[in-house]
C-alpha positions as CSV (number, residue, x, y, z in Angstrom):
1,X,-17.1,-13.6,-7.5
2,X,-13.4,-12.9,-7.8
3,X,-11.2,-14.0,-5.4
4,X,-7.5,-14.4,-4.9
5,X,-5.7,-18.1,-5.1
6,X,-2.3,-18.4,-3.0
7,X,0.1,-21.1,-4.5
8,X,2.5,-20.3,-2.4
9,X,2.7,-21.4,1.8
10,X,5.3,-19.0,2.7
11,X,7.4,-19.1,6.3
12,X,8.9,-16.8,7.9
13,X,12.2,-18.0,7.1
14,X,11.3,-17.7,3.7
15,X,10.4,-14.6,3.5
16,X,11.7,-11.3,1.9
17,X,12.9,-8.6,4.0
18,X,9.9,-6.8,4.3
19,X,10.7,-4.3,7.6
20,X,13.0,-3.0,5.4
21,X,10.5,-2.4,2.1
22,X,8.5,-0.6,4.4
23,X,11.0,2.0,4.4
24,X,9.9,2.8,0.6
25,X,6.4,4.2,2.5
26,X,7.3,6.6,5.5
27,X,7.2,9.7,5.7
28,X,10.6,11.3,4.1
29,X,11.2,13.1,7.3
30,X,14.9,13.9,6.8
31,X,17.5,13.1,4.9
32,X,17.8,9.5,6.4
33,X,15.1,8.5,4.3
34,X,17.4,8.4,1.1
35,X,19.7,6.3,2.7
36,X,17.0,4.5,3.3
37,X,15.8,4.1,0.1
38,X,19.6,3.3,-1.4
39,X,19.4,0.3,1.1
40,X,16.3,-1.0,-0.4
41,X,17.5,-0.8,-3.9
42,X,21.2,-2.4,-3.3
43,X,18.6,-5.5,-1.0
44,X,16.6,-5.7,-4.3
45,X,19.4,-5.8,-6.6
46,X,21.0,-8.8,-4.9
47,X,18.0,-10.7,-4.3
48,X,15.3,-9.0,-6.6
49,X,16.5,-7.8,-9.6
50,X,13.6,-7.2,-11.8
51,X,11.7,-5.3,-8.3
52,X,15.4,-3.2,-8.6
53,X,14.5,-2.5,-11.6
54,X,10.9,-1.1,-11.4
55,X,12.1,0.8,-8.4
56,X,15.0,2.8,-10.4
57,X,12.8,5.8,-11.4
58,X,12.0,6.2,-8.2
59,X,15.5,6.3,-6.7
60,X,17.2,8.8,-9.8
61,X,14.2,10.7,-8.5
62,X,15.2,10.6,-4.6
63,X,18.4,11.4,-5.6
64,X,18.1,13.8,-8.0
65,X,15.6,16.0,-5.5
66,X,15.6,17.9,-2.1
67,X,13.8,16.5,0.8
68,X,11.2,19.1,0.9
69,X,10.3,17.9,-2.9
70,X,10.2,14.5,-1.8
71,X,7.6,15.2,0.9
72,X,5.5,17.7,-1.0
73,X,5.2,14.7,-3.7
74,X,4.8,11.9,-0.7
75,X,1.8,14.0,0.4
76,X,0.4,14.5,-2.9
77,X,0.9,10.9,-3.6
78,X,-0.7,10.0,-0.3
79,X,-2.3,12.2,1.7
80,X,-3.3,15.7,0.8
81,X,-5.5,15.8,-2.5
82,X,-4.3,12.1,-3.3
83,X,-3.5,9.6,-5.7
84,X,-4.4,6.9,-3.4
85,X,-4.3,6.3,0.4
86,X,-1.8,3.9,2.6
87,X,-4.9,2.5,4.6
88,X,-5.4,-0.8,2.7
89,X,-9.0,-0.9,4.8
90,X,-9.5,2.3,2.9
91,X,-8.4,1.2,-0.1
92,X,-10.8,-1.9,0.1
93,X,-13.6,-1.1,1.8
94,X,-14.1,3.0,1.9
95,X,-15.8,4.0,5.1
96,X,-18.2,0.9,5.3
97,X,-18.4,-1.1,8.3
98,X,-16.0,-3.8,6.9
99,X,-13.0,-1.4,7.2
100,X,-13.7,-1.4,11.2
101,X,-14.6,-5.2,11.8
102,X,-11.0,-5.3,9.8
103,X,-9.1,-2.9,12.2
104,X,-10.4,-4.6,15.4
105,X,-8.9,-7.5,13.7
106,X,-5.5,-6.0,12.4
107,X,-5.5,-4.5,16.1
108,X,-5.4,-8.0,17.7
109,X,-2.4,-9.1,15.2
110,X,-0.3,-6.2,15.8
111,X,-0.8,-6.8,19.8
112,X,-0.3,-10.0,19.3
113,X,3.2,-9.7,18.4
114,X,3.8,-6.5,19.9
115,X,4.1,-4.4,16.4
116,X,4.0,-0.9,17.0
117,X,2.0,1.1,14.9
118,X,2.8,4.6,16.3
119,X,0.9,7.3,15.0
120,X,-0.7,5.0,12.4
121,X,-4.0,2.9,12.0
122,X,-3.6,-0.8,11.9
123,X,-4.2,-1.1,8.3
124,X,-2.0,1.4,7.5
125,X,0.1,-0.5,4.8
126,X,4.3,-0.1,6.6
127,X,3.0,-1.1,9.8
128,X,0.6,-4.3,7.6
129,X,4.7,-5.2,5.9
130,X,6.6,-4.7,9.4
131,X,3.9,-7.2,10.7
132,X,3.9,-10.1,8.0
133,X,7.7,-11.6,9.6
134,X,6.3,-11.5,13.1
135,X,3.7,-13.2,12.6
136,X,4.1,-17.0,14.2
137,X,1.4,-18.5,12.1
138,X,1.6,-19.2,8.6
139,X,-1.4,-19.6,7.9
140,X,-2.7,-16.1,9.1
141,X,0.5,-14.6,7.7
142,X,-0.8,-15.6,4.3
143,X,-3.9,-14.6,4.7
144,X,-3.1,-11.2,5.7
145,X,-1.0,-11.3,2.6
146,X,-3.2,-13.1,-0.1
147,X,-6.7,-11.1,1.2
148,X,-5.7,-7.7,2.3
149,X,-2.3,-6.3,1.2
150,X,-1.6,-8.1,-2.4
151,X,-5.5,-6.9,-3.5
152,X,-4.6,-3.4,-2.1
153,X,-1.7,-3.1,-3.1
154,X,-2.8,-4.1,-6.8
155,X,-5.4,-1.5,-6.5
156,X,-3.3,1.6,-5.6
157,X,-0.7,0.8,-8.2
158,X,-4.1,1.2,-10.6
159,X,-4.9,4.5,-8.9
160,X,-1.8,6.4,-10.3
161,X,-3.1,5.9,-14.5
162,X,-3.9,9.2,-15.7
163,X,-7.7,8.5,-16.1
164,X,-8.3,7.6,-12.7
165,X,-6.1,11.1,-11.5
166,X,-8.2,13.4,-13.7
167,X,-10.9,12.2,-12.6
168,X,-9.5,12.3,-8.4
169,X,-8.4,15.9,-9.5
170,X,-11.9,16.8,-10.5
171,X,-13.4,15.8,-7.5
172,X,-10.9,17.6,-5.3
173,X,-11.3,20.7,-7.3
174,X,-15.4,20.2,-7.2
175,X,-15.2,20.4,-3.1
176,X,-11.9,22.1,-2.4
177,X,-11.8,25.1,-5.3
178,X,-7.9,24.9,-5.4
179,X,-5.9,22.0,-7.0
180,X,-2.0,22.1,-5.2
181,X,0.8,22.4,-7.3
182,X,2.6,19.3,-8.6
183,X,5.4,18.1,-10.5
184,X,4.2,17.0,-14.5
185,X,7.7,14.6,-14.6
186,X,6.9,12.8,-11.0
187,X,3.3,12.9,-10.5
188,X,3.5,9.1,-10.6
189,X,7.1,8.1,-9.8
190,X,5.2,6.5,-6.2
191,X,3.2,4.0,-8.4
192,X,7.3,2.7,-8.9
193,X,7.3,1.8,-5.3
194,X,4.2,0.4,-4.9
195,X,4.9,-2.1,-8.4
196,X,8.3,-3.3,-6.8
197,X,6.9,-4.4,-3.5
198,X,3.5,-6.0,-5.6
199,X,6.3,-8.2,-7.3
200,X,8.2,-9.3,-4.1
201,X,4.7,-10.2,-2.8
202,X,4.0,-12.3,-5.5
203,X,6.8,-14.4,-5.6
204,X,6.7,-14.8,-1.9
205,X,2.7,-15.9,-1.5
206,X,1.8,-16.1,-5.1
207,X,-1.3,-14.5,-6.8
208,X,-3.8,-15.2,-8.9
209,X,-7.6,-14.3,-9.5
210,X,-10.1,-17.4,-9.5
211,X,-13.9,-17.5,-9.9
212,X,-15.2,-18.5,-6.9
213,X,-18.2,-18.0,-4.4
214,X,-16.2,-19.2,-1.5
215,X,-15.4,-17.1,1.9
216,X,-12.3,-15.1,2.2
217,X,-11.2,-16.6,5.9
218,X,-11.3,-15.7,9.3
219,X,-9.7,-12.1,9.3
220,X,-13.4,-11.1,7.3
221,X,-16.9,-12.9,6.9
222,X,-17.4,-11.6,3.8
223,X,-15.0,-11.7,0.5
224,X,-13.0,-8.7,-0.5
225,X,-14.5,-5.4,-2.2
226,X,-12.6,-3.4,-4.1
227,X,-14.3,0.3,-4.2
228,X,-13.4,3.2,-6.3
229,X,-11.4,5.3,-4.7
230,X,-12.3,8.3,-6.4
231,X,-15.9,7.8,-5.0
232,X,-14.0,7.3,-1.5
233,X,-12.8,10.5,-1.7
234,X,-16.2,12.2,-2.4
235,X,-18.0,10.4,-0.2
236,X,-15.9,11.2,2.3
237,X,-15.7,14.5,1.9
238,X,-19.9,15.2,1.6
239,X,-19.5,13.3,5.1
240,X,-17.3,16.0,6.5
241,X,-19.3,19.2,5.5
């Protein structure tokens, strides 16, 4: 079984700014969100500078477009007819029962230390990187880190080849008749994102994948599964009909 090694112990103190690189995952709402974004490219050039560099596509992009295209691509990136899915538990785990044994436990965290998630589930991957410097206990900090969001993370960066969005776009066509309209030059500019933040996670709690049939901690009894998330989507949607 694969599993995930940490070689890294990380403190809060020690940590990256990761409130702010949660910022690269709202919802553009306004114009605010480019400032946004311009701070979390000049924090990254000063103390990341390769992550700056993976996320410069994505900023000539913000820049170079109106806030309505930024949200029609956020969505389509996202949420409606998506690449991939913010929900880590989602991303992990699909709609099996593992996802809601992990909310319950995401749900005490938060409480814990008094993170809001708003309008968001628990595993919803902002309010997971707003939570990670709050957290008091290394130990559980890590293994928030090491277990759920780095594996996650990994797996949605995979989501945006083109292979795997053919193959997303046939389902949604199969059950929904009508693909939405897209840009051909940013279909995958969010995948820039989502490969910055992977390498400020690494260097912060490390990465690697070991052979191992060992348990994956207290936060799940089980070790991680990493679905498809195409057959996510279809599953889900034969459950709605």
């Amino acid at each position: 079984m694969e599993m995930v090694q940490n070689n890294n112990t990380s403190t809060a103190n020690d940590l990256a700014n990761y409130e702010l690189l949660a910022s690269l995952f709202l919802y553009p709402d306004n114009n605010q969100y480019k400032n946004g974004i311009e701070k979390v490219y000049n924090y990254l050039n000063n103390s990341f500078p390769e992550a700056a560099i993976t996320l410069q596509p994505f900023v000539e992009f913000i820049n170079n477009n109106s806030a309505v295209e930024i949200q029609e691509l956020y969505l389509r990136s996202f949420d409606v007819q998506a690449i991939t899915t913010l929900d880590i538990g989602f991303v992990l785990f699909g709609e099996d029962y593992k996802r809601g044994k992990l909310l319950v436990h995401l749900n005490e965290e938060h409480n814990k230390v008094g993170n809001q998630c708003e309008t968001e589930l628990s595993d919803h991957l902002p309010n997971l990187l707003k939570l990670l410097p709050k957290i008091g206990d290394d130990e559980v900090r890590n293994e928030i880190a090491t277990l759920l969001i780095i594996p996650a993370v990994e797996k949605m960066i995979s989501e945006f080849s083109i292979e795997k969005i053919e193959k997303k776009d046939t389902v949604y066509k199969k059950h929904q008749k009508v693909l939405l309209d897209y840009s051909q030059n940013y279909r995958t500019i969010f995948q820039s994102t989502l490969m910055a933040l992977f390498m400020v996670l690494q260097r912060d709690f490390g990465y690697n994948i070991i052979d191992t049939n060992g348990s994956t901690g207290s936060l799940m009894d089980e070790p991680t599964e990493i679905k498809d998330f195409s057959v996510n989507i279809e599953t889900e949607m034969l459950t709605e009909k």
